[in-house]
Backbone bond lengths (Angstrom), bond angles and torsions (degrees), N, CA, C in turn:
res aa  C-N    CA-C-N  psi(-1)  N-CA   C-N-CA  omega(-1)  CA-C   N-CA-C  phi
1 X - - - 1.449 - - 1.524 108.95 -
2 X 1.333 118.95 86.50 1.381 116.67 -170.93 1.239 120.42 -86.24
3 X 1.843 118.10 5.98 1.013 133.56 172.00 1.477 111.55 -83.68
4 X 0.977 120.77 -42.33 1.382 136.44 -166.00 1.659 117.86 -88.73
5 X 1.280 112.56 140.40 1.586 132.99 -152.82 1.865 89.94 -91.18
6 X 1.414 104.90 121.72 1.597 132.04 -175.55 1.471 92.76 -93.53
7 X 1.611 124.44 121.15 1.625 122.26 153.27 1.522 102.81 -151.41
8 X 1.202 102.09 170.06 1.926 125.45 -167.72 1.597 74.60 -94.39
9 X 1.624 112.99 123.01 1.521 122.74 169.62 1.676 91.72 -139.93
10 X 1.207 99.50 130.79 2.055 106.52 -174.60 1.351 111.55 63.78
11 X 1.335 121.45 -2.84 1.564 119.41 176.75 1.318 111.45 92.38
12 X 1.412 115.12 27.85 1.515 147.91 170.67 1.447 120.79 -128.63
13 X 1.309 95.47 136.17 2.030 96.57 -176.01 1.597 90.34 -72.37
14 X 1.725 112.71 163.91 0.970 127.77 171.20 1.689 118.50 175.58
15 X 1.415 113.28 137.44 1.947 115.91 -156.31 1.547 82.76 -81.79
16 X 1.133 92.60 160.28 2.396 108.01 153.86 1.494 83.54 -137.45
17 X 1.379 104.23 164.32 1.212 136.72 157.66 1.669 109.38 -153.09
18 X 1.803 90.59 111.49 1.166 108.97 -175.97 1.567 114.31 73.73
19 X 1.356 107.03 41.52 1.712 114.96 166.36 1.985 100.15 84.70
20 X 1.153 119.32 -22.84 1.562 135.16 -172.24 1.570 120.29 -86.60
21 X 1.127 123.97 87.66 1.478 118.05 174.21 1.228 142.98 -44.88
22 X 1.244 123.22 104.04 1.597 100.92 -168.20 1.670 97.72 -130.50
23 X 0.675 133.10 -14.70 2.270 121.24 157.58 1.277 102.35 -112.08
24 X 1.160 94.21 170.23 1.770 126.07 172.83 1.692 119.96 165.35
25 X 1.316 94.46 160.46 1.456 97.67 -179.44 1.760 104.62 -141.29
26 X 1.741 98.39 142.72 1.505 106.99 161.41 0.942 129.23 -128.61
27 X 1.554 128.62 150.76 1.723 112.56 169.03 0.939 124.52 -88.89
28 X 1.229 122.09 112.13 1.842 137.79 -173.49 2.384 93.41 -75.65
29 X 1.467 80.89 -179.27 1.275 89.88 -174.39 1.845 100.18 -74.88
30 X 1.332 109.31 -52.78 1.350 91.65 -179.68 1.790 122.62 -126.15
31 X 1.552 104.60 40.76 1.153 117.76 172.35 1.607 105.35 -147.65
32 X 1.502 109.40 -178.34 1.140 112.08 150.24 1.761 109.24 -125.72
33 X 1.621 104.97 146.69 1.643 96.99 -160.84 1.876 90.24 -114.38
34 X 1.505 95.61 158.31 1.189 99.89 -165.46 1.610 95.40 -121.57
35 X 1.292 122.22 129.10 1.388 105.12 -168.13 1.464 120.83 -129.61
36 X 1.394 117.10 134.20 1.829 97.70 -156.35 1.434 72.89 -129.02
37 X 1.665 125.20 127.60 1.270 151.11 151.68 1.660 120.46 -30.91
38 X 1.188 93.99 -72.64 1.443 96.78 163.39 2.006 145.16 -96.88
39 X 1.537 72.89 9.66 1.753 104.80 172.56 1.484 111.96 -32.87
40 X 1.356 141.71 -38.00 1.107 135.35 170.94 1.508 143.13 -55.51
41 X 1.530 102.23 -28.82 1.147 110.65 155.42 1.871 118.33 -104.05
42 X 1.257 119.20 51.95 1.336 120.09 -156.33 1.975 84.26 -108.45
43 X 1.434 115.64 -16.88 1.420 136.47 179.05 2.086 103.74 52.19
44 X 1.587 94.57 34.73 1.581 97.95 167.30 1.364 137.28 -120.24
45 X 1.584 136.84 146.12 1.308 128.40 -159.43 1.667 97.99 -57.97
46 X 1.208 107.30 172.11 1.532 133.45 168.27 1.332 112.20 68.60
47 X 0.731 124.00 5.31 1.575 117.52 -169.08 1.923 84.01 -117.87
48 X 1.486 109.20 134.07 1.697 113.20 175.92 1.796 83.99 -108.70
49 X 1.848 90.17 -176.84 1.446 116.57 -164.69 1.733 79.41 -95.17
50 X 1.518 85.68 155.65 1.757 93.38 -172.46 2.008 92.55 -156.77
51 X 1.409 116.34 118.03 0.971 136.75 167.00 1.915 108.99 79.29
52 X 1.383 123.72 -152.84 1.028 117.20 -155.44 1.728 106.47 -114.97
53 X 1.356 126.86 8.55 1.219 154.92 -173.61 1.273 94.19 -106.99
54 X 1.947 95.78 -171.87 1.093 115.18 144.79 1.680 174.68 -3.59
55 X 1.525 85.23 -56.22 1.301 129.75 -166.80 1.943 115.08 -68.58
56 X 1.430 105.21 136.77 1.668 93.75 164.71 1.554 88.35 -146.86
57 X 1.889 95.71 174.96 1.279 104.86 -172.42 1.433 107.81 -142.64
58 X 1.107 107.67 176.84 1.827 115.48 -178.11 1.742 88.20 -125.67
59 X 1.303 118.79 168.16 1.322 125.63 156.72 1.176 103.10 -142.80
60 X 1.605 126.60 134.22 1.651 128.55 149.94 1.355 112.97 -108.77
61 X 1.163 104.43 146.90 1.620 143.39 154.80 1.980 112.75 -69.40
62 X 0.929 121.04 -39.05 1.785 123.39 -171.16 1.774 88.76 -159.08
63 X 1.618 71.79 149.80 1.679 89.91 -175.94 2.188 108.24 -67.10
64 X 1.223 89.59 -20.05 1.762 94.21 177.53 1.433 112.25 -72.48
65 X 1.381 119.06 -8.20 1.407 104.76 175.01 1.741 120.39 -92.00
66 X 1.945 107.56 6.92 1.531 124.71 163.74 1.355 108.51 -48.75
67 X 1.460 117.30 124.39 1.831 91.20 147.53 1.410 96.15 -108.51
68 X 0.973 127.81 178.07 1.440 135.74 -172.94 1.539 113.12 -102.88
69 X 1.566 102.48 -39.95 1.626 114.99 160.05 1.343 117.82 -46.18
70 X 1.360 138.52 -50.64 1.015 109.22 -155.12 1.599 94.51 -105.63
71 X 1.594 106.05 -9.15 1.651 90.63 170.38 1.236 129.47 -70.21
72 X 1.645 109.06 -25.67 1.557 124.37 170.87 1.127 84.91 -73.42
73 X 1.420 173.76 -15.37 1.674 148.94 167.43 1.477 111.37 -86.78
74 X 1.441 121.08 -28.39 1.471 134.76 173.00 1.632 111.78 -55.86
75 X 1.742 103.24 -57.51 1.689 113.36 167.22 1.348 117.39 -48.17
76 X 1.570 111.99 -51.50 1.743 106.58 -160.67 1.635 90.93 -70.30
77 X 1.199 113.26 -38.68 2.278 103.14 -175.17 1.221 98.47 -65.68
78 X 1.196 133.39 1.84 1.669 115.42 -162.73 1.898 91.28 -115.67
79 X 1.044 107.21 -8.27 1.834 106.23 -179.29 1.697 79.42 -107.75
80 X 1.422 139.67 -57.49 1.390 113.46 -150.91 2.144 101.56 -78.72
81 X 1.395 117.14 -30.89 1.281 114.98 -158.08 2.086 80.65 -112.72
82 X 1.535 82.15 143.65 1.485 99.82 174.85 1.813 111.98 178.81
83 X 1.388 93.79 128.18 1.385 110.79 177.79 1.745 105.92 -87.08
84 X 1.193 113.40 139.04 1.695 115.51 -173.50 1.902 108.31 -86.03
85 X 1.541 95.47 87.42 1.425 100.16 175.19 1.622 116.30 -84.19
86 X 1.624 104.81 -11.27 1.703 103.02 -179.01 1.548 107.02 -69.99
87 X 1.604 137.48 -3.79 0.955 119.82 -170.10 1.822 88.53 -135.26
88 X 0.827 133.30 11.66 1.878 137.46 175.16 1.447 85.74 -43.98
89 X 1.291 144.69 -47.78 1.564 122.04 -151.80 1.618 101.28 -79.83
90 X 1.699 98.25 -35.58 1.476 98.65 -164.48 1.325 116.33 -71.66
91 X 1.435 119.55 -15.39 1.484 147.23 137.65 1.783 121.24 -18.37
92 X 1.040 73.48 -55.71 1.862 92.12 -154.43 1.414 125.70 83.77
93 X 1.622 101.26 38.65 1.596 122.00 176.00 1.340 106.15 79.20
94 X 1.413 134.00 34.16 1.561 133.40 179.39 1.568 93.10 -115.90
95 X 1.572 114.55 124.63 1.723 116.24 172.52 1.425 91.45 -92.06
96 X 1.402 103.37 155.02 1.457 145.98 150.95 1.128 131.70 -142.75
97 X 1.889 101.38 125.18 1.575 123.99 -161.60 1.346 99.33 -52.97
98 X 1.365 112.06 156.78 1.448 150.24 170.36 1.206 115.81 -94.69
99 X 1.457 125.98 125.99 1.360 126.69 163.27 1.114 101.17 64.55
């Protein structure tokens, strides 16, 4: 996403576009998790529901279990579909879609 602004947020990398997070990745103890913000409504296999939002995730074990396909299809839903988590507090924890 060469559009999108790269920073250490929780002590985890993770993109925004337009102040709004939508990837990141961490290293768990025995994976690495891949995490798309608004991944839940992205309506694609592999990716599960992950936390109490939005959000779903993939986890790998070895870099061979990447495909590149569906991560290049994971990225383009994650720039066109997005729930507005930069303002959830100002909310009072209620999302509303983007675009």
């Amino acid at each position: 996403m060469p559009e999108a602004e790269s920073k250490v947020w929780h002590g985890h990398p993770v993109w925004f576009l337009e102040g709004n997070p939508v990837v990141g990745y961490s290293k768990l103890k025995d994976c690495v998790r891949l995490l798309f913000w608004s991944g839940q409504s992205f309506d694609e296999p592999g990716l599960a529901k992950s936390g109490t939002f939005k959000a779903a995730e993939v986890r790998y074990t070895d870099s061979s279990e990447v495909d590149e396909q569906d991560l290049g299809q994971w990225l383009a839903k994650a720039r066109d579909i997005q729930w507005d988590y930069k303002n959830i507090v100002r909310r009072k924890g209620r999302l509303e879609r983007l675009k």
